[in-house]
C-alpha positions, 0 to 999 in steps of 0.5 A: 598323616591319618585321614580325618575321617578316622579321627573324627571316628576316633572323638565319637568313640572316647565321647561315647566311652565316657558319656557311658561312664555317666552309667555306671554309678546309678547301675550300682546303685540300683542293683545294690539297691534291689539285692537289697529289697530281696533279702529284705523280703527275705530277711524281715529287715526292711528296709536296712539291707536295702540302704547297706546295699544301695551304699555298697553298690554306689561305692562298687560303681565309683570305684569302678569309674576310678579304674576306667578313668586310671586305664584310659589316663593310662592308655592315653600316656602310652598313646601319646608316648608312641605317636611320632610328632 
């Protein structure tokens, strides 16, 4: 049987594994969001850019959160196949 420190290192580590999720999403979008000020300037098309891109990177960040979330269901199964019970 493990020791319970390491499970107890274990819960803090997937808490702030998911608790970053919370991250990725407004990351996206800001950066989305600020390409697309820039090529506003750039472009004189305030602020259409701005809005097409904060979409885009919304929808890059919630993708990207499916993926996490897909592999950590995925290393969970595998975990959970491998552990002898």
């Amino acid at each position: 049987m493990p020791p319970r420190h390491s499970k107890q290192s274990e819960i803090w580590a997937q808490a702030a594994y998911y608790a970053g999720l919370g991250f990725v999403l407004p990351a996206g979008l800001a950066v989305g969001y600020f390409v697309g000020w820039i090529l506003d300037k750039w472009l004189h098309t305030a602020p259409l850019l701005a809005v097409v891109m904060a979409v885009l990177g919304a929808a890059g960040g919630f993708i990207e959160i499916l993926k996490i979330l897909a592999r950590a269901e995925k290393d969970a199964t595998r975990k959970d196949s491998e552990s002898p019970e």
